[in-house]
N, C-alpha and C positions, 0 to 999 in steps of 0.2 A: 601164425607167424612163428618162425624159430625163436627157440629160447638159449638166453648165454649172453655172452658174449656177444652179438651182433645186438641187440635191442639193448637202447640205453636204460629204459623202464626196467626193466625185469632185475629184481634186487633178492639176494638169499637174504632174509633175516634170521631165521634161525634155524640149524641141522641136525637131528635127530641122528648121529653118527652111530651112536651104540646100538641102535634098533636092529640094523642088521646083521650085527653079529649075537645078539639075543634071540634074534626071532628069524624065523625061514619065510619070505615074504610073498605069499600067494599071486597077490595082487594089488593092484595099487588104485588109488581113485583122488581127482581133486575135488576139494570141495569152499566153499567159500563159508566164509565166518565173521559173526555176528559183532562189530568193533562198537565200542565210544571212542571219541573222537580225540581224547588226550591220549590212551592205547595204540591210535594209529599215529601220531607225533612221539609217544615213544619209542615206536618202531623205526620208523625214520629214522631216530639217532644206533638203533644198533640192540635197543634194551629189552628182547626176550629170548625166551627158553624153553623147550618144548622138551628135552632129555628126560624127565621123568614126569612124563603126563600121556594120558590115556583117551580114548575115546570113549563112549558107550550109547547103547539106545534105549534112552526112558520113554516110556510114553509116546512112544511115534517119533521122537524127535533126539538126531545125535548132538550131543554133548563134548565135548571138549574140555578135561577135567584135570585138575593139578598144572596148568599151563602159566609160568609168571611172565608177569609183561612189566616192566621196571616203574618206578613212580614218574611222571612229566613234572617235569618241577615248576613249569610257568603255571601249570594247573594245580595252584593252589586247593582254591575253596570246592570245583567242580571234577577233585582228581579222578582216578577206578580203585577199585578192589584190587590187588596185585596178583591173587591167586583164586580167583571166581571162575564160576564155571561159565564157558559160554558156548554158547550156539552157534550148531556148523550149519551150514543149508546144502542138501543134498534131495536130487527126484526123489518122486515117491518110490521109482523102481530100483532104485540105489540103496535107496533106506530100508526096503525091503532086502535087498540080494545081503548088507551090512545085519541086518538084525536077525537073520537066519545061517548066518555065518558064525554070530557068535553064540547064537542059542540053542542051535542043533547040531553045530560042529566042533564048537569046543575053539574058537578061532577069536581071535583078541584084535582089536581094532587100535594100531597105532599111528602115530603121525609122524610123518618121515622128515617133510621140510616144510617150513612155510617161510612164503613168497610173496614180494608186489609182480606180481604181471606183468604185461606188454602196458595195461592198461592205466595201470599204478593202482591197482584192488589187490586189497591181500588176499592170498589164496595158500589155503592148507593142502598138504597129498598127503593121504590117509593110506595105511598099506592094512589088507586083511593077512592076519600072521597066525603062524601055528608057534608055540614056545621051540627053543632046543634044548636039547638036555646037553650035558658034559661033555659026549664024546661027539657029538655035532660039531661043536663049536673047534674041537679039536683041530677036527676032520677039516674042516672050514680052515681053518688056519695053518694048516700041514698043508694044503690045495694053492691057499695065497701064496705061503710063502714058495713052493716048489715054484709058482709062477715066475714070481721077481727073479729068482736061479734063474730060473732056465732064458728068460729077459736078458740078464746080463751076460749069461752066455752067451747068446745068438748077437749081444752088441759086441762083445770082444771078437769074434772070429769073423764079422762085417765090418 
């Protein structure tokens, strides 16, 4: 099913916007993660933040790390941790292509957006990154911006 705009379900909760202007982004991968149930009622209302948190693979298994999800206030007695680590679910053959991505290539595993679905599940998309250094980012931004010129040129003389 497309995603956007046409599907009522499908909600951005939160946007990893700086990642790619940090980071040159290989590839990308969705993955699904491991919620309590006042976490996903937080979301709902708009309350997390993914801008400076990481992925990694411990022990077989990727992690989802420095990620804040706001307090649910009706969840008093039963609330979460705000900034705990949690569990992503991804194939065996994902977790593999992710854990030799960053252990033999030098490749950093960040999370780009997460999402409710078509289905209302929340879903993370995880992108395999290489860092940039200073004059990347430049270059990257000397490219955007020529773009939007050369945009507003081709609208003035249309």
């Amino acid at each position: 099913m497309a995603q956007g705009k046409s599907d009522p379900n499908y909600k951005v909760i939160a946007e990893n916007r700086r990642a790619r202007r940090e980071y040159a982004i290989e590839s990308d991968l969705e993955v699904g993660i491991v919620l309590e149930g006042s976490e996903v009622k937080s979301m709902r209302e708009g309350g997390a933040n993914i801008a400076e948190s990481y992925a990694s693979v411990d022990d077989g298994e990727l992690w989802l790390v420095n990620s804040y999800i706001a307090p649910y206030k009706q969840a008093k007695t039963w609330g979460h941790e705000e900034r705990r680590r949690r569990k992503l679910l991804a194939s065996r053959r994902e977790l593999h292509k992710l854990w030799s991505a960053t252990a033999r290539e030098g490749m950093t595993i960040v999370p780009l957006v997460m999402y409710f679905n078509h289905r209302g599940i929340v879903k993370l998309k995880v992108g395999i990154a290489k860092g940039k250094k200073l004059a990347d980012k430049r270059a990257t931004d000397a490219k955007r911006d020529w773009n939007r010129q050369k945009n507003r040129l081709l609208k003035q003389q249309g």
